[in-house]
Structures are given as C-alpha cells and as structure tokens.
C-alpha positions as CSV (number, residue, x, y, z in Angstrom):
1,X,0.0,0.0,0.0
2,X,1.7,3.4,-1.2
3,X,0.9,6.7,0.9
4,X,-0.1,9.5,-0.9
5,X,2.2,12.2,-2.5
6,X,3.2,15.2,-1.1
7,X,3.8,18.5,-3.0
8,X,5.8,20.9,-1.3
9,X,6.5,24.6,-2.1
10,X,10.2,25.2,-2.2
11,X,11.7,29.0,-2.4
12,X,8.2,31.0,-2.6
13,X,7.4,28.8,-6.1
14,X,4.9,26.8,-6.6
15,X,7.2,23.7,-7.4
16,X,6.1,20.8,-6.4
17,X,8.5,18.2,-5.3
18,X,7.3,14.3,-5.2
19,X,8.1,12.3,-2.0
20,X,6.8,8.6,-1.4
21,X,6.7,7.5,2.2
22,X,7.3,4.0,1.7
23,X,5.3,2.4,4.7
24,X,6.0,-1.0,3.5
25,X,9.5,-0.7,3.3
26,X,10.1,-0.1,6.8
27,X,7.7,-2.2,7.8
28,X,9.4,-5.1,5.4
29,X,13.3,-3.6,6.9
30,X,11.8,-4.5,10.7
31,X,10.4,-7.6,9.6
32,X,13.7,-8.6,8.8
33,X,15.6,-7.7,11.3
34,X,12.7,-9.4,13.9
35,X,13.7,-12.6,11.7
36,X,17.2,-12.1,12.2
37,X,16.7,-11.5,15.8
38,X,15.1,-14.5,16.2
39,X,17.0,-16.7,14.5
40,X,19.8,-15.8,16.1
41,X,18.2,-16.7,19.6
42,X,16.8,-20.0,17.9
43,X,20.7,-20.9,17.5
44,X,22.0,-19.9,20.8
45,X,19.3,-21.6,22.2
46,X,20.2,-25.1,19.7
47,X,23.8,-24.1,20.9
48,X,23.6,-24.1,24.7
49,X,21.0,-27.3,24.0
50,X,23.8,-29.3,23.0
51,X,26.1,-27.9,25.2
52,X,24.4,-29.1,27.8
53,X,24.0,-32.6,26.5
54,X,28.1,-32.9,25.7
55,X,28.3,-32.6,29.4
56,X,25.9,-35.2,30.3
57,X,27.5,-37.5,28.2
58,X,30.9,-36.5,29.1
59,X,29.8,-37.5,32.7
60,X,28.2,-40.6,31.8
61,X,31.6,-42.1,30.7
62,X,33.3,-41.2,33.4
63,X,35.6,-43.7,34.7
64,X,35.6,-45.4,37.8
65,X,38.6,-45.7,39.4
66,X,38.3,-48.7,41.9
67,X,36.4,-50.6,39.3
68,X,39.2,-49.4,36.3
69,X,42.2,-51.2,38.6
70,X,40.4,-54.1,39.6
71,X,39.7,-54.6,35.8
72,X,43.5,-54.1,35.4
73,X,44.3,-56.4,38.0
74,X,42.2,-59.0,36.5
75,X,44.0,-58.5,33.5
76,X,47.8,-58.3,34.5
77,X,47.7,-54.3,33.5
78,X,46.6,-55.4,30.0
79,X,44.8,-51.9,29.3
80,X,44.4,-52.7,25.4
81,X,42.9,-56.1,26.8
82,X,40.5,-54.2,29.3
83,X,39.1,-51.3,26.2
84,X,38.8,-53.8,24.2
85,X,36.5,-56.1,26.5
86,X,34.3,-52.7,27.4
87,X,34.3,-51.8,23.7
88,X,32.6,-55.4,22.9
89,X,30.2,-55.4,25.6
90,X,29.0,-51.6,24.6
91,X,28.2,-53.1,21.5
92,X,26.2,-55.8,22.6
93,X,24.4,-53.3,25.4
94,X,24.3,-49.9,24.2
95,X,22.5,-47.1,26.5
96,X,24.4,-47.5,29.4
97,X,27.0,-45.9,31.5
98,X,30.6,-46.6,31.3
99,X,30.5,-48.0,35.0
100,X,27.9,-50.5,33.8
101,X,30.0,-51.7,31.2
102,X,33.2,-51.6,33.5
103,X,31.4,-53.8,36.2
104,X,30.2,-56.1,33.2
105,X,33.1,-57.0,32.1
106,X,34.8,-57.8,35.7
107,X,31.4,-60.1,36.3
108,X,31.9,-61.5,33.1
109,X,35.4,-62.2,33.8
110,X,34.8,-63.5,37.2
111,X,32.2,-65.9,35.8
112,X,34.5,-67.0,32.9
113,X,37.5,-68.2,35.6
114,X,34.7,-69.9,37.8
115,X,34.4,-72.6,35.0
C-alpha cells in the first residue's frame, strides 16, 4: 500500500516536489531484522541445547577408578585387553553408563575363571 504524494513549495514557487513515504519498506526492513533477531536466539538456544547434553554425556563415561584397577588387575595391567572387553560389551548393550559396562566386564570375567 503506497501513501499519498506530497507536494511541497520550495523557495516561494509553486514547485512541487514528489516524495513517497514508503510504509511497506520499513515495515518489510523490521520484519527482517525481527527474523534475524530471532533466528539468532533459535541458534543460541540449539547451541547451549547441546552444550548441555556434551556434558551429560561427558559424565556418563566417566571412569571409575576402583572398578578401572580391579579390571587391570584382572587382567595383569593389560589396558588394550580391558578397552577392548568394554568396547565389545558396549556393543552388545548400548544405552548404558561406562560403569555399567566396566562392572560387566569384571562379572563376566569372574564368571568366565569360575568354570
């Protein structure tokens, strides 16, 4: 929608100058810059969302260390031995903590030298 024109007398003359008050522009410039606004918040907001979750999963897999040298123990210090037991049985449970898996594998080993 276009405003109406404006004459204006300029100097004492009667010569009229056109000026369109484009409305719709500014209207369209702030609509704009609302969308930028707010997209910029949406991806903070996706930002510190997965933030966040790093750090929950960064503390799911923290080790434990009374478990991590009985495991070693049971395994005459064989760390590549002990990984590699943990990395097998998170494959065959997935979902849960690294303790879990870490007291899995001493069960399982435990079991396996009961036989």
């Amino acid at each position: 929608m276009q405003s109406p024109l404006i004459s204006v007398e300029v100097n004492g003359n009667n010569k009229t100058n056109s000026f369109q008050f484009s409305e719709t522009k500014q209207n369209m410039e702030s609509l704009i810059a609302f969308i930028l606004f707010a997209s910029l918040f949406f991806l903070i907001y996706i930002f510190v969302k997965e933030i966040k979750k790093q750090k929950k999963t960064k503390a799911k897999y923290k080790l434990d260390t009374g478990l991590n040298k009985k495991l070693l123990t049971m395994l005459s210090g064989d760390e590549k031995a002990a990984l590699r037991l943990i990395r097998n049985v998170r494959q065959n449970n997935p979902g849960k903590s690294y303790i879990w898996y870490q007291e899995k594998v001493i069960r399982d080993l435990e079991r396996d030298r009961r036989c």
